[in-house]
C-alpha positions in Angstrom: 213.2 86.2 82.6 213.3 89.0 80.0 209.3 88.7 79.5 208.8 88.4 83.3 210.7 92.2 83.7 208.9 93.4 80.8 205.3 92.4 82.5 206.5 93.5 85.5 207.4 97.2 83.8 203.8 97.6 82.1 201.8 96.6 85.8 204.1 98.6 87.0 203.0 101.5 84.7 199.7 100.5 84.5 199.3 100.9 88.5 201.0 104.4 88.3 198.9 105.6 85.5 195.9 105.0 87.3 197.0 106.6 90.0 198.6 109.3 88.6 195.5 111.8 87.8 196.3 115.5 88.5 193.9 117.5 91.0 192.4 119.6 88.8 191.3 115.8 86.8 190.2 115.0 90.3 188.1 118.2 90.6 186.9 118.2 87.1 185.2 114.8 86.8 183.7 115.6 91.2 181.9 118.7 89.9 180.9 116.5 86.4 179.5 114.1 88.6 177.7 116.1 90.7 176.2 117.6 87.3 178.1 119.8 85.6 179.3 123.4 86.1 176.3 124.8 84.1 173.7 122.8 86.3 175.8 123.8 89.6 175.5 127.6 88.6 171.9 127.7 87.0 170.7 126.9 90.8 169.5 130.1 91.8 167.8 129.7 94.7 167.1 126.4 96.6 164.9 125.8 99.8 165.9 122.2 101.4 163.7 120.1 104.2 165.5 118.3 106.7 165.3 115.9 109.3 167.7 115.2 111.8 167.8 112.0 113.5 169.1 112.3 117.0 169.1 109.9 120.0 166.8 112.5 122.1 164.1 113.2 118.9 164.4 114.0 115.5 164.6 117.7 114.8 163.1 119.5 111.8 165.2 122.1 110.0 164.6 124.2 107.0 167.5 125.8 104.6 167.1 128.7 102.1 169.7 129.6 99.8 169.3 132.6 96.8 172.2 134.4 95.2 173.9 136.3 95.5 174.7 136.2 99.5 170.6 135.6 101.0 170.8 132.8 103.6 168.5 131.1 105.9 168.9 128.5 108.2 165.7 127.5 110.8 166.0 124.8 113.3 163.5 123.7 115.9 164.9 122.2 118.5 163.0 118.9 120.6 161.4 121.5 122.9 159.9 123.6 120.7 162.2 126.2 120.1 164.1 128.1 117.0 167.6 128.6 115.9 167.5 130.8 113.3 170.8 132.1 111.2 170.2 134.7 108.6 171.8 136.4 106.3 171.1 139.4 104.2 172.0 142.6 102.5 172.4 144.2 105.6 174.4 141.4 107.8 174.0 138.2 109.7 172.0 137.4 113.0 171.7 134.5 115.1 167.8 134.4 117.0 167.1 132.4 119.7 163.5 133.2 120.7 163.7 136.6 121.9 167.4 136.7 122.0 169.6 138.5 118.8 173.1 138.2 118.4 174.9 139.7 115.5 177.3 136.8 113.7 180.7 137.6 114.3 183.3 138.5 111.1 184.6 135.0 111.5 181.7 133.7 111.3 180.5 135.4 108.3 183.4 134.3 106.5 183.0 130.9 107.3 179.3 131.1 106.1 180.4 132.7 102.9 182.3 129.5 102.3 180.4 126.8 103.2 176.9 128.2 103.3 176.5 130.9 100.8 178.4 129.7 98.1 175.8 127.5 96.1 178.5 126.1 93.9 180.2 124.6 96.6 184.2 125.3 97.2 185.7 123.2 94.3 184.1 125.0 91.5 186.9 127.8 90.1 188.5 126.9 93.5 191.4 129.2 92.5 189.6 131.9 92.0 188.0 131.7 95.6 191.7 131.6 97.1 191.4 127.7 98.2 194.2 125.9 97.7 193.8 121.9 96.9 196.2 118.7 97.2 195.8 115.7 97.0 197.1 113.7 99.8 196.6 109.9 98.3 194.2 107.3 98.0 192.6 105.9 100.9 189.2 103.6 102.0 185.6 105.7 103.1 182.8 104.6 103.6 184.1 100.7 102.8 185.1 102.1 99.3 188.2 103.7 97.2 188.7 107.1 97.4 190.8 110.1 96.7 191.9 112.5 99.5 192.0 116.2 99.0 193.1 118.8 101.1 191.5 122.3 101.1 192.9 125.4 102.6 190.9 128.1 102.6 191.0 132.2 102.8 189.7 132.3 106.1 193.4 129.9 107.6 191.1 126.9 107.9 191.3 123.2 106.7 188.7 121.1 105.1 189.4 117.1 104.1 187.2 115.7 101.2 186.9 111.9 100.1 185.9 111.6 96.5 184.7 108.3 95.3 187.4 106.9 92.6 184.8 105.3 90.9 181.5 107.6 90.8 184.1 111.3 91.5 180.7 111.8 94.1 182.1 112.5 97.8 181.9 110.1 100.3 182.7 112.3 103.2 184.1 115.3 104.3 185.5 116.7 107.4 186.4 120.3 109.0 186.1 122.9 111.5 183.0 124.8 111.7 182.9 128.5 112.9 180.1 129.4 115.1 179.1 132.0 117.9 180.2 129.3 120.5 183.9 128.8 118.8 185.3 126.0 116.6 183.0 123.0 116.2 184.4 119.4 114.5 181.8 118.0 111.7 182.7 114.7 110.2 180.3 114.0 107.2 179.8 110.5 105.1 177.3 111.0 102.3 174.7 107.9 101.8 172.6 108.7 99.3 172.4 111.0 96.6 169.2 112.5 94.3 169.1 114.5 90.9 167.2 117.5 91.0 167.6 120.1 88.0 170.3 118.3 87.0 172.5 118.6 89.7 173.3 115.4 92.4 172.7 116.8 95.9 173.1 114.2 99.0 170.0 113.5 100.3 170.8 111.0 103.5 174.3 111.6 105.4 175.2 110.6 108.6 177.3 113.4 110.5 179.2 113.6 113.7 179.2 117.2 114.8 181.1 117.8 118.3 179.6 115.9 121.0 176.0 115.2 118.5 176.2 111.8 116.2 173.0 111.9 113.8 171.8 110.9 110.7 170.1 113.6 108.3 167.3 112.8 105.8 166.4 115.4 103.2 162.6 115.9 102.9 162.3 118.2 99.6 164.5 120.0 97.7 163.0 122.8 95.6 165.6 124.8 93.1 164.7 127.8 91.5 161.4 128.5 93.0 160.7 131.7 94.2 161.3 132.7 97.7 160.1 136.1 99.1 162.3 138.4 100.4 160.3 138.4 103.8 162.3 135.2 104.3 165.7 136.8 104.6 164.3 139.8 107.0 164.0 139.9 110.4 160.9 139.8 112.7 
């Protein structure tokens, strides 16, 4: 009886201890696994090709990122047409053809977040003013995964699943500020490819409002030079 406690003590212990990692363990071996701090903060510029698979076409986009604070999204849409969001020096725009809109302060600050930061929000997360917990353990994407809860400067909420096994995410979900409001995007990564040292997903599946897709990433180019006629307007 006295062995049969005793066995039952160490499982016991053994089943906390494995479970018992601290967030900032969490975060640490996530942004090892996606290739290190160094590697994450030597990108200095990346330009990423993308497909989106939706039920009424696919959809080309193109995404250019350069420090500090350049962005540039391009989308053409089934019938032809652009979405462009930039960012600059000066500010941010949204064109639609012939049609300018200036992006709101909200949505700057959710670009600065999520877009702009090329480090992503878990590296020095402190430092940034996010706040992380972990919530638990629970299944994505058919596999074990830890929970984190991110709150953010900007009084938002973002959920990230990191595999227990690999630290790579599985998914991810949050709101996303736009010029039309608050927009729900549910991400589960697939697929993942080293470039420059540093893991970026390269085929997700997303669920963004009403729109259910899958994305496939063309190219990714880091630290090639882009010219600064990209980031201007006209």
């Amino acid at each position: 009886m006295r062995i049969k406690i005793l066995l039952s003590i160490l499982i016991v212990s053994f089943a906390t201890s494995s479970y018992s990692q601290t967030v900032s363990e969490i975060i640490n071996k996530h942004i090892e696994a996606l290739g290190g701090v160094r590697a994450l903060k030597n990108v200095q510029t990346k330009q990423v090709e993308l497909e989106l698979q939706l039920d009424s076409g696919p959809m080309k986009a193109m995404m250019y990122n350069q420090r500090p604070g350049f962005y540039k999204s391009e989308m053409e849409m089934p019938d032809g047409n652009k979405v462009i969001t930039l960012v600059n020096a000066s500010g941010g725009w949204i064109l639609m053809g012939e049609n300018e809109s200036e992006i709101s302060a909200e949505h700057m600050a959710d670009l600065r977040i999520n877009e702009l930061d090329l480090d992503g929000p878990l590296v020095e997360y402190e430092k940034k003013g996010i706040k992380v917990s972990l919530v638990g353990r629970e299944n994505a994407n058919e596999k074990e995964a830890f929970k984190l809860k991110l709150e953010l400067p900007n009084q938002t909420v973002q959920w990230y699943w990191i595999d227990a096994g690999t630290y790579l995410p599985l998914r991810f979900s949050r709101s996303v500020i736009t010029g039309m409001g608050s927009i729900d995007l549910e991400r589960e990564f697939l697929e993942f490819k080293k470039v420059n040292d540093v893991n970026f997903p390269v085929r997700f599946r997303s669920s963004f409002g009403m729109n259910e897709y899958t994305t496939i990433v063309k190219s990714i180019k880091i630290n090639e030079p882009i010219g600064q006629q990209v980031f201007e307007k006209g």
